[in-house]
HTML snippet that shows the backbone in 3Dmol.js (N, CA, C, O; Angstrom):
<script src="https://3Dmol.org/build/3Dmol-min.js"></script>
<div id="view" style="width:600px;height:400px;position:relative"></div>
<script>
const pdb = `
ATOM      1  N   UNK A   1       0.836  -1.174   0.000  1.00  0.00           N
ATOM      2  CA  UNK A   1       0.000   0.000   0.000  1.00  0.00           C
ATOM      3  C   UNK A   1       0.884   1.242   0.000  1.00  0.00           C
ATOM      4  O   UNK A   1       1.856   1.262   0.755  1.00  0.00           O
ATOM      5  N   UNK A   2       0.603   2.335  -0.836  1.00  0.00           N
ATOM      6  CA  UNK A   2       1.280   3.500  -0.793  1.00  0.00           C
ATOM      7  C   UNK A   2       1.021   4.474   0.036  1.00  0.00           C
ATOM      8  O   UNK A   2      -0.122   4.930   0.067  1.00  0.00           O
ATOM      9  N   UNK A   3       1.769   4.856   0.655  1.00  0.00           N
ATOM     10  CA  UNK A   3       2.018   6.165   1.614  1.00  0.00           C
ATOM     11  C   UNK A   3       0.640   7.278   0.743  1.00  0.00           C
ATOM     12  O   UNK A   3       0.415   7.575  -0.431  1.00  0.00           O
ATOM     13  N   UNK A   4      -0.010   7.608   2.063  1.00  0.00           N
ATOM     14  CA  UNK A   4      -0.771   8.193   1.640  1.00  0.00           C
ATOM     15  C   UNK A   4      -0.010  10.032   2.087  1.00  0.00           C
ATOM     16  O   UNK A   4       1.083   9.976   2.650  1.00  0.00           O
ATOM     17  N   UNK A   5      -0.377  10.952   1.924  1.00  0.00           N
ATOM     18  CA  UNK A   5      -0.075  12.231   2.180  1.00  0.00           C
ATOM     19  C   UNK A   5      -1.220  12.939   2.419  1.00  0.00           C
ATOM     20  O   UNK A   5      -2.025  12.930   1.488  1.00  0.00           O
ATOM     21  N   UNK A   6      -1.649  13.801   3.803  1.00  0.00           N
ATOM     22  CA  UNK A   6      -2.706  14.754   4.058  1.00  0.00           C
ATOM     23  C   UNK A   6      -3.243  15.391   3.134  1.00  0.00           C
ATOM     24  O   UNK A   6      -2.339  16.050   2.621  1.00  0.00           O
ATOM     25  N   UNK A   7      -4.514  15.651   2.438  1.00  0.00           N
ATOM     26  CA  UNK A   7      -4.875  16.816   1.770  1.00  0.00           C
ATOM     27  C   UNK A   7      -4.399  18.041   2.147  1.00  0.00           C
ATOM     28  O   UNK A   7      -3.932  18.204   3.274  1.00  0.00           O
ATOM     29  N   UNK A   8      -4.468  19.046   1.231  1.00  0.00           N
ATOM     30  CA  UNK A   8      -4.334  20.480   1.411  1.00  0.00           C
ATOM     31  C   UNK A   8      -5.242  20.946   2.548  1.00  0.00           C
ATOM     32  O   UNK A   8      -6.211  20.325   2.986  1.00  0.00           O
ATOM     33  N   UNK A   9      -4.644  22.500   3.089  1.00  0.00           N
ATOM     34  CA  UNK A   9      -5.143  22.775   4.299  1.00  0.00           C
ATOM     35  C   UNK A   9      -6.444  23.317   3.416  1.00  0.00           C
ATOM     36  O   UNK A   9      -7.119  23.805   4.321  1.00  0.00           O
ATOM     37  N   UNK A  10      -6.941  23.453   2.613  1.00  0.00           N
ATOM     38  CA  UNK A  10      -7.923  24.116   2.194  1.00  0.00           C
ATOM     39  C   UNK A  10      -8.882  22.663   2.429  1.00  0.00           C
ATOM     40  O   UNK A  10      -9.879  22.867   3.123  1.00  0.00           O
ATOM     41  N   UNK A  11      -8.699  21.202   1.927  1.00  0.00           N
ATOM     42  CA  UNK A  11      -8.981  20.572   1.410  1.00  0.00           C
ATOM     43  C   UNK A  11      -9.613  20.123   3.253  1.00  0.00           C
ATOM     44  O   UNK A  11     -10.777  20.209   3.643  1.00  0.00           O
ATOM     45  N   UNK A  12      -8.442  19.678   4.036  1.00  0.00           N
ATOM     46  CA  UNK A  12      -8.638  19.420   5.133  1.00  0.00           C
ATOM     47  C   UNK A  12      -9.721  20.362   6.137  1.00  0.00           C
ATOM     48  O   UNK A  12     -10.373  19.726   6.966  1.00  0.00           O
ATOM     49  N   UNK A  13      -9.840  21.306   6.090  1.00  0.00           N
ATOM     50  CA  UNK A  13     -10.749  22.430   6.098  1.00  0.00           C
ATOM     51  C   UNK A  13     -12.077  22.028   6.278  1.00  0.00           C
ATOM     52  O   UNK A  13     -12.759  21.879   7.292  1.00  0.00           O
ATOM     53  N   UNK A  14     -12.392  21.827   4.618  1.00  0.00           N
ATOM     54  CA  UNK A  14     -13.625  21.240   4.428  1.00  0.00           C
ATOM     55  C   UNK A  14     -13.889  19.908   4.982  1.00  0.00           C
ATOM     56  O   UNK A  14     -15.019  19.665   5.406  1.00  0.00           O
ATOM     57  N   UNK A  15     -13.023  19.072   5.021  1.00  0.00           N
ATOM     58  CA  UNK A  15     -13.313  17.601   5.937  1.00  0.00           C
ATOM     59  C   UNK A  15     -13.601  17.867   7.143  1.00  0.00           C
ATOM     60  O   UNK A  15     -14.344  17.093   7.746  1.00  0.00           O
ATOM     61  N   UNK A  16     -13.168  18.831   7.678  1.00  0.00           N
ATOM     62  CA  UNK A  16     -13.666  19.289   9.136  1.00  0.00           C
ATOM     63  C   UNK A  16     -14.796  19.283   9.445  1.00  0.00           C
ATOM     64  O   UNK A  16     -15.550  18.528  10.060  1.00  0.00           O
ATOM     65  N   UNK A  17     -14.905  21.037   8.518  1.00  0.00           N
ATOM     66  CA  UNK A  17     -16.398  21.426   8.315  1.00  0.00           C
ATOM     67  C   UNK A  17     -17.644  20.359   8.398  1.00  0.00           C
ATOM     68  O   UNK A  17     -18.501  20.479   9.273  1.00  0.00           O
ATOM     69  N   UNK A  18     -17.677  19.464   7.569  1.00  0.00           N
ATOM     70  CA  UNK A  18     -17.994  17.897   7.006  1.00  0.00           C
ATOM     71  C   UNK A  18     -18.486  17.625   8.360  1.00  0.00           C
ATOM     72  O   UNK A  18     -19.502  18.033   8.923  1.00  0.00           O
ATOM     73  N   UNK A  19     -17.314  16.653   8.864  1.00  0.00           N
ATOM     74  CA  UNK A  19     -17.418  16.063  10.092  1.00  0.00           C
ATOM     75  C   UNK A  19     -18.059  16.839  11.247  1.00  0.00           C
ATOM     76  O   UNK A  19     -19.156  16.487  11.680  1.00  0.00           O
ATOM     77  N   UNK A  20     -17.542  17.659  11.645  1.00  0.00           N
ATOM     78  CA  UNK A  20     -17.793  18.767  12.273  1.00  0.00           C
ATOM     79  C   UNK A  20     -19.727  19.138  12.878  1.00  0.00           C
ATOM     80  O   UNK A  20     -20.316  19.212  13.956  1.00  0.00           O
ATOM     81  N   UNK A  21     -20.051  19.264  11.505  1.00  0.00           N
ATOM     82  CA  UNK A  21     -21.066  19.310  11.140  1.00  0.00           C
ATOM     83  C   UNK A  21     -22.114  17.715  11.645  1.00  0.00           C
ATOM     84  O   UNK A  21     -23.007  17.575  12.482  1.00  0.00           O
ATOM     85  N   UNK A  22     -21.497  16.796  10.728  1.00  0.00           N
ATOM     86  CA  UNK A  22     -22.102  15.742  11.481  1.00  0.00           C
ATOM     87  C   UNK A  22     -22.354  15.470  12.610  1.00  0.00           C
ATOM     88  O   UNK A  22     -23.408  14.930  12.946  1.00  0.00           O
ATOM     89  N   UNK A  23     -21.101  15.914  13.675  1.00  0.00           N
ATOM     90  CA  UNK A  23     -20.815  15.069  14.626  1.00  0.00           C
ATOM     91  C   UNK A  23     -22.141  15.896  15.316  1.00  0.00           C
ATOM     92  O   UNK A  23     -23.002  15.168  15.810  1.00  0.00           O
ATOM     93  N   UNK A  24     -22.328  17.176  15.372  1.00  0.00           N
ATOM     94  CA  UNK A  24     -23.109  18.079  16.020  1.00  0.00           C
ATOM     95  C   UNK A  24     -24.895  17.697  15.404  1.00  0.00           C
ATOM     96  O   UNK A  24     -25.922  17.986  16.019  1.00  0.00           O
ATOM     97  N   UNK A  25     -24.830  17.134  14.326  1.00  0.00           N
ATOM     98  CA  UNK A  25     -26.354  16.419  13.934  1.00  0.00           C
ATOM     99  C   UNK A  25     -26.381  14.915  14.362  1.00  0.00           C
ATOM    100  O   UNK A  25     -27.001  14.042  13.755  1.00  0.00           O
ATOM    101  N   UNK A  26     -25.606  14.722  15.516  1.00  0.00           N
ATOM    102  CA  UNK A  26     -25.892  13.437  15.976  1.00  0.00           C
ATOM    103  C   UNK A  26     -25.327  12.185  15.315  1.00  0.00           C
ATOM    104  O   UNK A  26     -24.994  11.190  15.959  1.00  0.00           O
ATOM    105  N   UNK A  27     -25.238  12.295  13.983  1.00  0.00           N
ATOM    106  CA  UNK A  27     -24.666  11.477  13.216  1.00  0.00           C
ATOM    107  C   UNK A  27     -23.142  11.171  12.670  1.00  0.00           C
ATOM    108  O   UNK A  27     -22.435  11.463  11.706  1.00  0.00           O
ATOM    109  N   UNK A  28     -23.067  10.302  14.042  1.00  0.00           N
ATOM    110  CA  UNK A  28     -21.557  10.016  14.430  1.00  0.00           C
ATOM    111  C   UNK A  28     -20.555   9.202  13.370  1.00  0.00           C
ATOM    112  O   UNK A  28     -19.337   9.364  13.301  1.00  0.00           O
ATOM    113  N   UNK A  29     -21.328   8.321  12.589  1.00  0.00           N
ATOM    114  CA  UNK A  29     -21.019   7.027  11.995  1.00  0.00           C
ATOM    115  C   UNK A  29     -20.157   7.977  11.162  1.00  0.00           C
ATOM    116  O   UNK A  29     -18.939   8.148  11.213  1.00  0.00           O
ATOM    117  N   UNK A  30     -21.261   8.668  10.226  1.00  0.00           N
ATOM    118  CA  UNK A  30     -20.474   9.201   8.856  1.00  0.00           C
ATOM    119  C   UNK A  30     -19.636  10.378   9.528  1.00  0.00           C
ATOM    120  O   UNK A  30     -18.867  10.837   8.683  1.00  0.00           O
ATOM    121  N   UNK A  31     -19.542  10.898  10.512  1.00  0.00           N
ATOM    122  CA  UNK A  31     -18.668  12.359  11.310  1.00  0.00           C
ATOM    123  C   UNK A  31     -17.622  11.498  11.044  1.00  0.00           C
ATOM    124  O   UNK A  31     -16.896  12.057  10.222  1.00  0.00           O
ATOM    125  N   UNK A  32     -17.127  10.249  11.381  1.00  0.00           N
ATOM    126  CA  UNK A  32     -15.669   8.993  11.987  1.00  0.00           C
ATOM    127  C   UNK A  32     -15.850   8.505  10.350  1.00  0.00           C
ATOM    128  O   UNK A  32     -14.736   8.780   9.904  1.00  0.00           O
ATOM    129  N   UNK A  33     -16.398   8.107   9.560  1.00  0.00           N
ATOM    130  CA  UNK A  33     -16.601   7.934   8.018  1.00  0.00           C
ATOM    131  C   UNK A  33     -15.370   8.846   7.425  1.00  0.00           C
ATOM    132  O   UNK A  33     -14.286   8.483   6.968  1.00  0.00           O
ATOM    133  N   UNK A  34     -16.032  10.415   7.630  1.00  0.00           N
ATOM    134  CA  UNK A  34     -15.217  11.357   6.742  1.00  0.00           C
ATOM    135  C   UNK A  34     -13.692  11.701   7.192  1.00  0.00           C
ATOM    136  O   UNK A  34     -12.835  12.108   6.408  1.00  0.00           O
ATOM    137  N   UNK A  35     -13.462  11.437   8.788  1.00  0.00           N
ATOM    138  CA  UNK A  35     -12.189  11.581   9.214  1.00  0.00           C
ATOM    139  C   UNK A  35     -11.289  10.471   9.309  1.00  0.00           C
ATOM    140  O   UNK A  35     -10.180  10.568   9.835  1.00  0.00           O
ATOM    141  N   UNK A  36     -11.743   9.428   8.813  1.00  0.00           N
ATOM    142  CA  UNK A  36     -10.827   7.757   9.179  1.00  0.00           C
ATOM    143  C   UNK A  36      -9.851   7.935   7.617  1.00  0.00           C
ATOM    144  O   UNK A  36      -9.002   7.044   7.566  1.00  0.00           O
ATOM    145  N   UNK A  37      -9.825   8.600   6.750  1.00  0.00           N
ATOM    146  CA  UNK A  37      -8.897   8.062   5.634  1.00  0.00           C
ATOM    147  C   UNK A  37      -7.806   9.358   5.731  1.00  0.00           C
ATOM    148  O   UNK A  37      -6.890   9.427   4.912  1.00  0.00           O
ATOM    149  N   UNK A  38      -7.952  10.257   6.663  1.00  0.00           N
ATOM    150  CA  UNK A  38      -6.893  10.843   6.625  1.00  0.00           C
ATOM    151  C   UNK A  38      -6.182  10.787   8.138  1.00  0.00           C
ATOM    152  O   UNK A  38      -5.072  11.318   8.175  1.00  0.00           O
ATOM    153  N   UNK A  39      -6.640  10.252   9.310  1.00  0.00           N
ATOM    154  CA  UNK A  39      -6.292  10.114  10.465  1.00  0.00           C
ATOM    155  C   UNK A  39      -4.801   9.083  10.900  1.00  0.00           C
ATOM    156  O   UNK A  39      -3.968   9.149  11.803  1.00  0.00           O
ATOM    157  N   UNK A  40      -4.953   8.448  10.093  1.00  0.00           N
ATOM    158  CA  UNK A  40      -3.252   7.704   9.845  1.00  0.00           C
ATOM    159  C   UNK A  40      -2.040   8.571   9.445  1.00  0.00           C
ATOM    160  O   UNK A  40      -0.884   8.474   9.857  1.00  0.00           O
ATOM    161  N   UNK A  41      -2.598   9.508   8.481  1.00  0.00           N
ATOM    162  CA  UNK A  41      -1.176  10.160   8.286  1.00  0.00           C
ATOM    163  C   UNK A  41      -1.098  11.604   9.408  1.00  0.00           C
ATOM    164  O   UNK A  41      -0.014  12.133   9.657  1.00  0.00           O
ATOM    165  N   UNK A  42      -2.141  12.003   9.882  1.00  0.00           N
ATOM    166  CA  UNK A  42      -1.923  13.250  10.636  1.00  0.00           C
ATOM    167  C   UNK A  42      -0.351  12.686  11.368  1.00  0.00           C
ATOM    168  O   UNK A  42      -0.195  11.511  11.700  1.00  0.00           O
ATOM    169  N   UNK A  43       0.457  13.483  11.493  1.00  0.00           N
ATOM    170  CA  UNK A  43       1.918  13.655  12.168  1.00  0.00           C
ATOM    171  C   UNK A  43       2.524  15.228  12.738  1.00  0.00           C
ATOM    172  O   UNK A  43       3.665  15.648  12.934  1.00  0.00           O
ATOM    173  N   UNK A  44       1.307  15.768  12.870  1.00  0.00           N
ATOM    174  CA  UNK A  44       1.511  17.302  13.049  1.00  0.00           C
ATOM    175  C   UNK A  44       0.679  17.644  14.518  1.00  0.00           C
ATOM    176  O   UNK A  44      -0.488  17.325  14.747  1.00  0.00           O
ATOM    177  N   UNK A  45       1.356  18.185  15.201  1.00  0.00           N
ATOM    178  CA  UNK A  45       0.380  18.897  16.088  1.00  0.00           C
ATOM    179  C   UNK A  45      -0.947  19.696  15.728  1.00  0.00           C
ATOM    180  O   UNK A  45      -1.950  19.716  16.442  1.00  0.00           O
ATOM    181  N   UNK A  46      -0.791  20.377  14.463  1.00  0.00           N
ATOM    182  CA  UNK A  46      -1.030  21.061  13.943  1.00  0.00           C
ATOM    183  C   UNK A  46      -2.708  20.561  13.687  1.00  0.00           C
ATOM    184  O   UNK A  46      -3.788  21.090  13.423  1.00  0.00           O
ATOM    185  N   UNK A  47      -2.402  19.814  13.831  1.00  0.00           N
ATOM    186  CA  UNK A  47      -4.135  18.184  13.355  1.00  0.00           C
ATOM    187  C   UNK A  47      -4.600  17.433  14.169  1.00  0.00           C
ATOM    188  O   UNK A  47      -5.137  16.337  14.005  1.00  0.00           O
ATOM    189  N   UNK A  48      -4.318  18.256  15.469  1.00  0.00           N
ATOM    190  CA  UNK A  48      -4.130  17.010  16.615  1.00  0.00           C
ATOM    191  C   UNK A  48      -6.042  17.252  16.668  1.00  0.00           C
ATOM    192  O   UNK A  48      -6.576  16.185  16.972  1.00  0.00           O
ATOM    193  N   UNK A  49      -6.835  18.138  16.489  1.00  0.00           N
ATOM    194  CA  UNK A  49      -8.037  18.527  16.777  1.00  0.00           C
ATOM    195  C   UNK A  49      -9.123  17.051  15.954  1.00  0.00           C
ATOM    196  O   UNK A  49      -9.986  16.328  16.452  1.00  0.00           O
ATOM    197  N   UNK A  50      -8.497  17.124  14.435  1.00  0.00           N
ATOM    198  CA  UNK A  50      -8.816  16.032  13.793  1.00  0.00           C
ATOM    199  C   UNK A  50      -8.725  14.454  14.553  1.00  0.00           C
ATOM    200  O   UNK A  50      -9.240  13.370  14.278  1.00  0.00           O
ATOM    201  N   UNK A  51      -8.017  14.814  15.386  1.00  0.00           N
ATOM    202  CA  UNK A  51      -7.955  13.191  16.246  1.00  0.00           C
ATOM    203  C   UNK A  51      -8.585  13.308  17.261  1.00  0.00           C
ATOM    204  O   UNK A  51      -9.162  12.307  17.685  1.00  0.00           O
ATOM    205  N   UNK A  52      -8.693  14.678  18.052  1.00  0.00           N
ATOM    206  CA  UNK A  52      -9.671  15.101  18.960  1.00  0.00           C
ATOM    207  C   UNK A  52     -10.855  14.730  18.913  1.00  0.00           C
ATOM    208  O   UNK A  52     -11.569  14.161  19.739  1.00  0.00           O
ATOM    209  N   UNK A  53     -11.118  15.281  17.341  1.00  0.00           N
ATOM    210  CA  UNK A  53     -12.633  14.830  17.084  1.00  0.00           C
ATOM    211  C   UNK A  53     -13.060  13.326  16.455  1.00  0.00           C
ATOM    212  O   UNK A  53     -14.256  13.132  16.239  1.00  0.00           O
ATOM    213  N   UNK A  54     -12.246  12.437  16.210  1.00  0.00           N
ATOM    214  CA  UNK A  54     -12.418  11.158  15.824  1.00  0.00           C
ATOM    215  C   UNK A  54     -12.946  10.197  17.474  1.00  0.00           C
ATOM    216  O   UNK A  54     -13.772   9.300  17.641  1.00  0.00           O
ATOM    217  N   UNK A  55     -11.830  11.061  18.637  1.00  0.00           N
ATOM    218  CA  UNK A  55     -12.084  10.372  19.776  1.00  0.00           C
ATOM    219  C   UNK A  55     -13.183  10.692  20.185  1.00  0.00           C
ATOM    220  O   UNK A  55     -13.772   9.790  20.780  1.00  0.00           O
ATOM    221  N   UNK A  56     -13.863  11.938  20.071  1.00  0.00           N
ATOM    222  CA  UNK A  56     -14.791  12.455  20.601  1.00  0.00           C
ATOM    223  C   UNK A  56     -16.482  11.249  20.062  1.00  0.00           C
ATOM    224  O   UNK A  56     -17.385  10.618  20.612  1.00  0.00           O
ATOM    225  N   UNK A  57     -16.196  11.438  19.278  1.00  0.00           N
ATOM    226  CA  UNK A  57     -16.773  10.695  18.238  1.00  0.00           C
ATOM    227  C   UNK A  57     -17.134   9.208  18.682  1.00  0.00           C
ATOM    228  O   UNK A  57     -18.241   8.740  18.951  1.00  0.00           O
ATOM    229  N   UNK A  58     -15.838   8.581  18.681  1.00  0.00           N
ATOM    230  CA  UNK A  58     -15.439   7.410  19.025  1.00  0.00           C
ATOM    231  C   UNK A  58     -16.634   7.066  20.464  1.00  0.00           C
ATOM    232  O   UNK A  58     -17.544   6.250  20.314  1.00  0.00           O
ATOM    233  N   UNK A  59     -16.463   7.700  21.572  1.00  0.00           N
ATOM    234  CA  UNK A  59     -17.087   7.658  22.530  1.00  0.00           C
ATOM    235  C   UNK A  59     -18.157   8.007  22.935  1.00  0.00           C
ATOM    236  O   UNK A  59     -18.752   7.616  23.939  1.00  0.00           O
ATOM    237  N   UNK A  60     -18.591   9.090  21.848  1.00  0.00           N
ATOM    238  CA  UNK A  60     -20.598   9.135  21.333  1.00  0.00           C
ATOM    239  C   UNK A  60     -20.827   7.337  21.049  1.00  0.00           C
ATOM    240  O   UNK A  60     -21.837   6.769  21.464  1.00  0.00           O
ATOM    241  N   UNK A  61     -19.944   6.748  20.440  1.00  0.00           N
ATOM    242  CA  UNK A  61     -20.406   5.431  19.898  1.00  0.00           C
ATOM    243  C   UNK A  61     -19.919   3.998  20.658  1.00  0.00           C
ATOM    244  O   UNK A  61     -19.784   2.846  20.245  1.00  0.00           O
ATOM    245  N   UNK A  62     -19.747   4.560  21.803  1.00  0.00           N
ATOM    246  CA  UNK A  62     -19.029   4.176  22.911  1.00  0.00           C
ATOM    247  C   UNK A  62     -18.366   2.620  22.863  1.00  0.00           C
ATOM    248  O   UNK A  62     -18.597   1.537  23.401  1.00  0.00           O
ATOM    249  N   UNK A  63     -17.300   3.226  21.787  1.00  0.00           N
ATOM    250  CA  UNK A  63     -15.811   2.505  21.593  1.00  0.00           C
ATOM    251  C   UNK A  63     -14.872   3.374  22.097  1.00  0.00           C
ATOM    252  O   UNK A  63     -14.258   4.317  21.598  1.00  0.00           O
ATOM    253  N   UNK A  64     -14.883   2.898  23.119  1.00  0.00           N
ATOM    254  CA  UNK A  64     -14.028   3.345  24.028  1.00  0.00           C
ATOM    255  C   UNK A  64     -12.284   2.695  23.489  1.00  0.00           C
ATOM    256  O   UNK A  64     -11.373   3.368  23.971  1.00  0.00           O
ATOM    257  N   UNK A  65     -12.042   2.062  23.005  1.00  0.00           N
ATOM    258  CA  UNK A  65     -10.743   1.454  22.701  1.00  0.00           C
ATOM    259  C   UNK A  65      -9.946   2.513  21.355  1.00  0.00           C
ATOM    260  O   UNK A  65      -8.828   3.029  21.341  1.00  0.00           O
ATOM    261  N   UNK A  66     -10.757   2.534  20.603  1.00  0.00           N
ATOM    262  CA  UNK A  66     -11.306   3.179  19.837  1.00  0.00           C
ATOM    263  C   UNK A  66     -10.787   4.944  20.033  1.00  0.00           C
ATOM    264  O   UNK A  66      -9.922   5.465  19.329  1.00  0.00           O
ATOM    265  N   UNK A  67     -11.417   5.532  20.958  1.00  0.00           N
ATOM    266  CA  UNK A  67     -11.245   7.118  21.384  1.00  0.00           C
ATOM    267  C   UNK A  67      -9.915   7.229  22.160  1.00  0.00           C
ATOM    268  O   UNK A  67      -9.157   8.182  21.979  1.00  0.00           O
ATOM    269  N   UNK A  68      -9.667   6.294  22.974  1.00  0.00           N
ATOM    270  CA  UNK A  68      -8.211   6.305  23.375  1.00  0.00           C
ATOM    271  C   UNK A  68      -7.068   5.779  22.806  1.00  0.00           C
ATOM    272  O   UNK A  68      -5.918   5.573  23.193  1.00  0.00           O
ATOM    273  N   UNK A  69      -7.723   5.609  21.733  1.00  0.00           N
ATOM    274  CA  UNK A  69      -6.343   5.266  20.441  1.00  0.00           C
ATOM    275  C   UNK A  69      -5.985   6.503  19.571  1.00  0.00           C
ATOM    276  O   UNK A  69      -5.016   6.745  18.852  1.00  0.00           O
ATOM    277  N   UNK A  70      -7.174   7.242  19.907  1.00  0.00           N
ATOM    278  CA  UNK A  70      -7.077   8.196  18.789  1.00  0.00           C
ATOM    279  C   UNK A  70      -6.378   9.483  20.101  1.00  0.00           C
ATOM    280  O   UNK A  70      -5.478  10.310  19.953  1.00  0.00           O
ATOM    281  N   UNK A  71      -7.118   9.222  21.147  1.00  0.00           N
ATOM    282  CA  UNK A  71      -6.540  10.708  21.939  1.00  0.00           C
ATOM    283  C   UNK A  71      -5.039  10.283  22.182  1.00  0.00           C
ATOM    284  O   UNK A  71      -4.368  11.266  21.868  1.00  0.00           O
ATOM    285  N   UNK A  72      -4.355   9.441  22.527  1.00  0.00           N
ATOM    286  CA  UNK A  72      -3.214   8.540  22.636  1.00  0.00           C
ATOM    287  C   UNK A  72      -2.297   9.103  21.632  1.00  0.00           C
ATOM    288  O   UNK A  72      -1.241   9.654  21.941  1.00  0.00           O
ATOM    289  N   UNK A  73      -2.763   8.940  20.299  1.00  0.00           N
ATOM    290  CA  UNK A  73      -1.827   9.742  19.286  1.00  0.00           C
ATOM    291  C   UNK A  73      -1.783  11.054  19.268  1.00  0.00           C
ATOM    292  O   UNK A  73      -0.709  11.657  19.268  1.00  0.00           O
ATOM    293  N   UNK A  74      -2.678  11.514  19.254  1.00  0.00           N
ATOM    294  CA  UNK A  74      -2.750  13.145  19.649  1.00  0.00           C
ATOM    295  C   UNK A  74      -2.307  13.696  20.996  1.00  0.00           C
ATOM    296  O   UNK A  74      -2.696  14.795  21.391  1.00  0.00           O
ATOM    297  N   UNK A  75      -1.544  12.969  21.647  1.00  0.00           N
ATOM    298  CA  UNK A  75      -1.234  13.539  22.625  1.00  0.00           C
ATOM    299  C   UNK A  75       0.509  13.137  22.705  1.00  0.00           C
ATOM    300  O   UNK A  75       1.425  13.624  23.369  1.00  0.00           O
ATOM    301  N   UNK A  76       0.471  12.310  21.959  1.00  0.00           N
ATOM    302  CA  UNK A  76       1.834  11.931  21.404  1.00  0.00           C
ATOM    303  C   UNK A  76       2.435  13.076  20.873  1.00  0.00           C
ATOM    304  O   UNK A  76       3.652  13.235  20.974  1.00  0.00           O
ATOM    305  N   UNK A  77       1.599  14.015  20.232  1.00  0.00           N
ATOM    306  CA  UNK A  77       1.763  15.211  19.184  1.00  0.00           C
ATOM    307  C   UNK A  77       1.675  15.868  19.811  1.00  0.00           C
ATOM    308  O   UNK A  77       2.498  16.727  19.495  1.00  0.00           O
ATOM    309  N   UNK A  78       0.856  16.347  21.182  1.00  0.00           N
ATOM    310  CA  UNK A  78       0.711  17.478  21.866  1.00  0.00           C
ATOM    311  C   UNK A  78       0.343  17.128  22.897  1.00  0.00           C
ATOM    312  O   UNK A  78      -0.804  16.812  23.215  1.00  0.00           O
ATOM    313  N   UNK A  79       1.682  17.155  23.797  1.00  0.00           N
ATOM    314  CA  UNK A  79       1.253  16.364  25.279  1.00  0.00           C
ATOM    315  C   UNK A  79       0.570  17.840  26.353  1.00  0.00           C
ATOM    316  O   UNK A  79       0.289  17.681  27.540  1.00  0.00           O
ATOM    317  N   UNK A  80       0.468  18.716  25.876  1.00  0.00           N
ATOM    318  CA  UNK A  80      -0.256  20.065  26.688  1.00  0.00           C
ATOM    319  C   UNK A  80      -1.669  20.335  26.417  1.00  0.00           C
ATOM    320  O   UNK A  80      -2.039  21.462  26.088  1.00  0.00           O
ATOM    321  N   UNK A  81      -2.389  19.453  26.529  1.00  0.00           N
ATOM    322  CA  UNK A  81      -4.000  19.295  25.766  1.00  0.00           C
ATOM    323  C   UNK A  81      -4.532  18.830  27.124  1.00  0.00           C
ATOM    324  O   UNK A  81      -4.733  17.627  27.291  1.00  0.00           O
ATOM    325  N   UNK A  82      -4.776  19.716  28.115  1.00  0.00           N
ATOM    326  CA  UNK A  82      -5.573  19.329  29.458  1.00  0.00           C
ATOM    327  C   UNK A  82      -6.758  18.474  29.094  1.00  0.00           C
ATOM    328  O   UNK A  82      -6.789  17.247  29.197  1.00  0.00           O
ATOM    329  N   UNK A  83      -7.932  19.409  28.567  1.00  0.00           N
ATOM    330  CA  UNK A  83      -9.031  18.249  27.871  1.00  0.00           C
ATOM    331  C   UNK A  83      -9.087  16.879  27.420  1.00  0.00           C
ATOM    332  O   UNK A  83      -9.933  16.034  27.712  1.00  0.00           O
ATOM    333  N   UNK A  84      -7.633  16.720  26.342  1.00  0.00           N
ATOM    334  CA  UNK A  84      -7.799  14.964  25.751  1.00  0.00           C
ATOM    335  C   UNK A  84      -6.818  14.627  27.420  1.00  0.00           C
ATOM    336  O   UNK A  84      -7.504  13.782  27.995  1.00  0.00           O
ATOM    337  N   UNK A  85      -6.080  14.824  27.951  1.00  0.00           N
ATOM    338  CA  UNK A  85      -5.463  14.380  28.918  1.00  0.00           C
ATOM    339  C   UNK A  85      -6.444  13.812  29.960  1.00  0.00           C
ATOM    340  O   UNK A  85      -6.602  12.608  30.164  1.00  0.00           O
ATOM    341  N   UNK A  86      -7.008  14.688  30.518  1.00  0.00           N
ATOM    342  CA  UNK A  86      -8.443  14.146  31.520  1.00  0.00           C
ATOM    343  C   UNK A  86      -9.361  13.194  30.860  1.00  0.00           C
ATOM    344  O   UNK A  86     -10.138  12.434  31.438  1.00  0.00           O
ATOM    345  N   UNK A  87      -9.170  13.327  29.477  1.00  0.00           N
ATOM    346  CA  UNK A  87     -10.432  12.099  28.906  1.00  0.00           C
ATOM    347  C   UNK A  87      -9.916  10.976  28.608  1.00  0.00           C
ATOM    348  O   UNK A  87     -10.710  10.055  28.418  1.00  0.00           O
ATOM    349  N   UNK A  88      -8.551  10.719  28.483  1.00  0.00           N
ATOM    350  CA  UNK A  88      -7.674   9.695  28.236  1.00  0.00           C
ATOM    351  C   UNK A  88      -7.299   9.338  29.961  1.00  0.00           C
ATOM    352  O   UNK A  88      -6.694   8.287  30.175  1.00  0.00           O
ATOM    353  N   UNK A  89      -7.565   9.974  30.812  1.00  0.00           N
ATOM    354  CA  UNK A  89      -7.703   9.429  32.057  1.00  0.00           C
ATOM    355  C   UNK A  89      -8.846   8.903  32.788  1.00  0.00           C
ATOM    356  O   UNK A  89      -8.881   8.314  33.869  1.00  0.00           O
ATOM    357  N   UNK A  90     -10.083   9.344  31.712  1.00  0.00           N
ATOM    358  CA  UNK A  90     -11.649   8.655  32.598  1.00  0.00           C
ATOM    359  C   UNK A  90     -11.712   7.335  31.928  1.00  0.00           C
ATOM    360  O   UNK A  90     -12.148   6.352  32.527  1.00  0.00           O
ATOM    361  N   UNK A  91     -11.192   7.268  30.411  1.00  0.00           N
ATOM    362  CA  UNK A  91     -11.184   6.232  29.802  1.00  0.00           C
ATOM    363  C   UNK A  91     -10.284   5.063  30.385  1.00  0.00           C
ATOM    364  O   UNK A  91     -10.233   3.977  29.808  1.00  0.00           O
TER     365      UNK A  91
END
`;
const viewer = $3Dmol.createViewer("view");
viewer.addModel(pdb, "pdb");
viewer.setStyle({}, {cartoon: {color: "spectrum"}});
viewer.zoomTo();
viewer.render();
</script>
């Protein structure tokens, strides 16, 4: 399988928006749908929110294994995130 590379920040943007959007109409499935094909390559602090919100997500759908895999990496990236820190500790 080939190395995939992040979309553009314009591009990533709109996947937000996307998700974003879902996650707040309740509809979690497709919110974790639109963010799962770029969540492997995030390697930036910069994206850590994108994993924020996969975990967040994750635990609306209460896969819990799941949300602390995702806050786990994002905190790998940005260990100063009080919020995923306390939620990666209730988990």
């Amino acid at each position: 399988m080939a190395n995939l590379a992040l979309p553009s920040d314009q591009s990533l943007e709109i996947i937000w928006h996307k998700a974003h959007d879902l996650y707040e109409k309740d509809d979690f499935n497709s919110a974790l749908d639109i963010l799962l094909p770029i969540l492997k390559e995030i390697n930036s602090k910069k994206y850590c929110s994108f994993l924020n919100l996969a975990g967040f997500i994750s635990l609306k759908l209460s896969d819990e294994e799941q949300a602390l895999s995702f806050f786990l990496k994002s905190i790998e990236l940005d260990d100063h995130q009080a919020e995923i820190l306390y939620n990666t500790s209730i988990i």
